[in-house]
C-alpha positions as CSV (number, residue, x, y, z in Angstrom):
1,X,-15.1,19.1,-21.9
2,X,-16.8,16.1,-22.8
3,X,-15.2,14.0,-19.4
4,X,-16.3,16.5,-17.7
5,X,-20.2,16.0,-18.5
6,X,-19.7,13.0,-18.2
7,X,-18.5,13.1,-14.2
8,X,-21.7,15.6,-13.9
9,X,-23.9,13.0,-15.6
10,X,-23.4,10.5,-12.7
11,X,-25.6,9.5,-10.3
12,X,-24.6,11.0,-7.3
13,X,-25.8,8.0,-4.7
14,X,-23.8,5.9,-6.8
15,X,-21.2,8.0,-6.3
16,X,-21.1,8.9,-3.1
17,X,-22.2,4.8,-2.5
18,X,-19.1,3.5,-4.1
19,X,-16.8,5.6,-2.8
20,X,-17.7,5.0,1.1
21,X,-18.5,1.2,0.8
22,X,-15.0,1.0,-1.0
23,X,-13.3,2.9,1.8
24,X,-15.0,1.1,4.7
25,X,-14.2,-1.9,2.6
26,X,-10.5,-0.7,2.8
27,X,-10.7,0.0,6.6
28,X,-10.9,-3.5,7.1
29,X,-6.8,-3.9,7.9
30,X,-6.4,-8.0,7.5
31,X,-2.7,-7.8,8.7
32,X,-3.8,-5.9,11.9
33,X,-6.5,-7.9,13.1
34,X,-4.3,-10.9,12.4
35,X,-1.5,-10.0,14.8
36,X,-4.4,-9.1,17.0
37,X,-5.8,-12.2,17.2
38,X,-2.6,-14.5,17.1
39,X,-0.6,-12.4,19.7
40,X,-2.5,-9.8,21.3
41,X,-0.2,-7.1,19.9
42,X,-0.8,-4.3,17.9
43,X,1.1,-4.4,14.6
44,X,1.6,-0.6,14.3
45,X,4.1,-0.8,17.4
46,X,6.1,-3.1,15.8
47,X,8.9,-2.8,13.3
48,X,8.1,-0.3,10.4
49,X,4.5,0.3,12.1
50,X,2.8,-0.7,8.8
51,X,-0.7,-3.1,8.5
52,X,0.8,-4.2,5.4
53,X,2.2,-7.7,4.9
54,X,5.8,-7.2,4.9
55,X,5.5,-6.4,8.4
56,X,3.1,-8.7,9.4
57,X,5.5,-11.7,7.6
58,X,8.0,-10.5,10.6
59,X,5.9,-11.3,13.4
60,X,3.8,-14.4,12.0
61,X,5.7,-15.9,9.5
62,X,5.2,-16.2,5.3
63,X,1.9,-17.3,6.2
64,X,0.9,-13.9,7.8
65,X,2.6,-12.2,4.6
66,X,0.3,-14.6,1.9
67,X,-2.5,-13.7,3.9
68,X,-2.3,-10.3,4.3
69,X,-0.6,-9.5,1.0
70,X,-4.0,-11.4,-0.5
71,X,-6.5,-10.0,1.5
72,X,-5.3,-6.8,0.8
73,X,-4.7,-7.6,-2.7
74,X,-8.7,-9.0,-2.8
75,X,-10.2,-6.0,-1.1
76,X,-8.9,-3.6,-3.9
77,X,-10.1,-5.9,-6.6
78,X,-13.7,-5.9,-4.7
79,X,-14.0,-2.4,-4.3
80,X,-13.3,-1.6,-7.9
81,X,-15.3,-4.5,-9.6
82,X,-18.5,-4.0,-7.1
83,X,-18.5,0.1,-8.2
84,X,-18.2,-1.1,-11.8
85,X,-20.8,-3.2,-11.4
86,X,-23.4,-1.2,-9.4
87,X,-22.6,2.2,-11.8
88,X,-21.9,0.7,-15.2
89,X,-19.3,3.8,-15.0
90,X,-15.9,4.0,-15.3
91,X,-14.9,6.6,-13.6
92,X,-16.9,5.9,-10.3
93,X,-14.9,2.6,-10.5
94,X,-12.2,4.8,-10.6
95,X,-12.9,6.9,-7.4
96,X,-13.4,3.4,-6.1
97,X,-10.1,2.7,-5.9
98,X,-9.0,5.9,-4.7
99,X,-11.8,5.0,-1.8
100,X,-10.8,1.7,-0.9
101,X,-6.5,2.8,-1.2
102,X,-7.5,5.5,1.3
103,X,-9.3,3.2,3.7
104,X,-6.1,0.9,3.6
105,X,-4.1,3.8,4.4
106,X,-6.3,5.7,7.0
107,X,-8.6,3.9,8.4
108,X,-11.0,5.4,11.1
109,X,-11.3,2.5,13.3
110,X,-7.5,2.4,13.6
111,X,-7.2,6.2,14.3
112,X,-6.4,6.7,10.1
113,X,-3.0,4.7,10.7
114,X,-2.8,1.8,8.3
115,X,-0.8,0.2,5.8
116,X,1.0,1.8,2.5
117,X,-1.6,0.2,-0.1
118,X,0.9,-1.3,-2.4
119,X,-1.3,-4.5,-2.6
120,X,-4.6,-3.0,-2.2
121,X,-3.8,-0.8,-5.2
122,X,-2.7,-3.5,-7.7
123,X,-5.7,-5.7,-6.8
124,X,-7.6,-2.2,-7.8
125,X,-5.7,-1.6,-11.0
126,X,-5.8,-5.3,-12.4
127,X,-9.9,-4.8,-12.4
128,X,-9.7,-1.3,-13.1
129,X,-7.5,-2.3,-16.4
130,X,-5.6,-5.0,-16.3
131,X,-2.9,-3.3,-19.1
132,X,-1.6,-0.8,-16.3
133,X,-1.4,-3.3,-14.2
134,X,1.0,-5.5,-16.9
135,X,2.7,-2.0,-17.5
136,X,3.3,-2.2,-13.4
137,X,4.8,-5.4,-13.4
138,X,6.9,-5.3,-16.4
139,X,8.5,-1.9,-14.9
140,X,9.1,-3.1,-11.6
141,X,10.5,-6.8,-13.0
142,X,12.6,-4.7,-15.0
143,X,13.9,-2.5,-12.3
144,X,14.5,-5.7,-9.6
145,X,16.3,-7.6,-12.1
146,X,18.5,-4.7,-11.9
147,X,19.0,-3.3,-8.7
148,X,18.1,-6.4,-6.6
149,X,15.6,-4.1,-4.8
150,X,11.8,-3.5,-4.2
151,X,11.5,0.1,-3.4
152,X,12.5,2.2,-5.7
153,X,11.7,0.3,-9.0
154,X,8.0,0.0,-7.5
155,X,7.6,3.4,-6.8
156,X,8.9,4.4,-10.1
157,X,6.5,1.7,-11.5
158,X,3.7,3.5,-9.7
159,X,5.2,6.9,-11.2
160,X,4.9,5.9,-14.9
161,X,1.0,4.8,-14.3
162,X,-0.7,7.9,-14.9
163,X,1.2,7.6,-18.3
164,X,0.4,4.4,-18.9
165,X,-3.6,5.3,-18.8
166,X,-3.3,8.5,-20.4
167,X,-1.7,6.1,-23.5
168,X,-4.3,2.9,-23.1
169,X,-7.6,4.9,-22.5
170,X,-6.7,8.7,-24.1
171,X,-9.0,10.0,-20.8
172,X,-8.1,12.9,-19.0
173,X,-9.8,12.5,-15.9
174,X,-8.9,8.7,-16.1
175,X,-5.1,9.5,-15.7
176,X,-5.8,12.4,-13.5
177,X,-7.5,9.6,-10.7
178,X,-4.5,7.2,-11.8
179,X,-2.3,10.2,-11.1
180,X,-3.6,10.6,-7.8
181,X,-3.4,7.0,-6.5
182,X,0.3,7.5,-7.7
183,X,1.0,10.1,-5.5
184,X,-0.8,8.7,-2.6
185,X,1.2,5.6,-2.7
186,X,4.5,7.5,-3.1
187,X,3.3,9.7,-0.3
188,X,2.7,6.4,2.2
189,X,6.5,5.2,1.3
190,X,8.6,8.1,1.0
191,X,10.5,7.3,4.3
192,X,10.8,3.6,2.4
193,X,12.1,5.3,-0.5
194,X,14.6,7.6,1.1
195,X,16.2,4.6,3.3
196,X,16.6,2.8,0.2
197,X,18.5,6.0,-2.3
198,X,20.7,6.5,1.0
199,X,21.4,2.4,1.1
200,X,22.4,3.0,-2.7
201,X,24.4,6.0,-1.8
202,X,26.0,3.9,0.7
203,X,26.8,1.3,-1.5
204,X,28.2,3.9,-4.2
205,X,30.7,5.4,-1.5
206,X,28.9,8.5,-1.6
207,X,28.4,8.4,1.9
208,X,28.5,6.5,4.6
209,X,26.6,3.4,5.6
210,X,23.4,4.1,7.6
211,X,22.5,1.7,10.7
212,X,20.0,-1.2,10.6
213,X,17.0,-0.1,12.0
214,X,16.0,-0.9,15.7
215,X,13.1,-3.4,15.9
């Protein structure tokens, strides 16, 4: 297959170049080293145990959330344009932002427990191609405007990606990398996603109301 030859028809230091600098790049965790230095305290001990900014927000404020949420946001969009840039090639810019997503989510300095990569992952896919990123946000606005919730209208957002690349670009091994990203991200919040069908379960009367979580 012609995608196929063309993976095999890649440079294989740029390859193996983009892919580590863009998970080191993701290994940097902004929202850890930000409760670090303000408190002393280790983000992953508090609340959900996520580097990402929704947790961060509940120890320093909306101003530790706009950080974090944009550094995260940045570093995805970095990792993807520097690999486009370096290999002229679009699907090392793709393994890119598998590399830096992974990095967000595992990284080594941290003992590979970091954030979920909801932000890292959109600031890859809006350099990556910016139409699945619109596809993400029109899916997801659609879906709050709804159910009044983030969760489950974002993951199902992520879901319909691979689609969305399979239809804009017509490349198999495109969708297949956009496909994976998916299902790492649904991996890191599928205790997220279960709270929030039993909440909607609850609020059905299908079953009873779970407790608030202990901080």
């Amino acid at each position: 297959m012609a995608w196929i030859e063309h993976l095999q028809s890649a440079n294989w230091f740029q390859a193996t170049g983009s892919v580590l600098g863009a998970y080191l790049l993701g290994c940097f965790a902004i929202g850890y080293y930000l409760v670090r230095a303000r408190t002393g305290k280790d983000i992953r001990e508090i609340g959900s145990g996520s580097t990402g900014a929704r947790n961060v927000g509940r120890v320093l404020g909306k101003p530790g959330f706009v950080l974090t949420a944009f550094g995260d946001f940045g570093k995805g969009a970095l990792a993807v344009w520097s690999a486009r840039e370096w290999t002229n090639n679009n699907h090392l810019a793709a393994l890119a932002m598998l590399g830096v997503v992974a990095g967000h989510l595992w990284p080594a300095q941290l003992r590979f427990r970091g954030g979920k990569g909801a932000a890292t992952s959109l600031g890859a896919l809006l350099v990556f191609d910016y139409r699945i990123a619109l596809t993400f946000a029109v899916l997801f606005l659609a879906g709050f405007a709804v159910m009044r919730k983030t969760v489950f209208p974002g993951m199902f957002a992520f879901a319909c990606l691979p689609l969305a690349s399979l239809w804009f670009n017509r490349d198999g091994l495109t969708a297949t990398l956009v496909a994976v990203l998916s299902a790492i991200i649904l991996l890191a919040h599928r205790r997220n996603l279960a709270e929030e069908i039993v909440a909607l379960l609850a609020r059905r009367g299908v079953m009873p109301k779970p407790e608030p979580p202990k901080l």
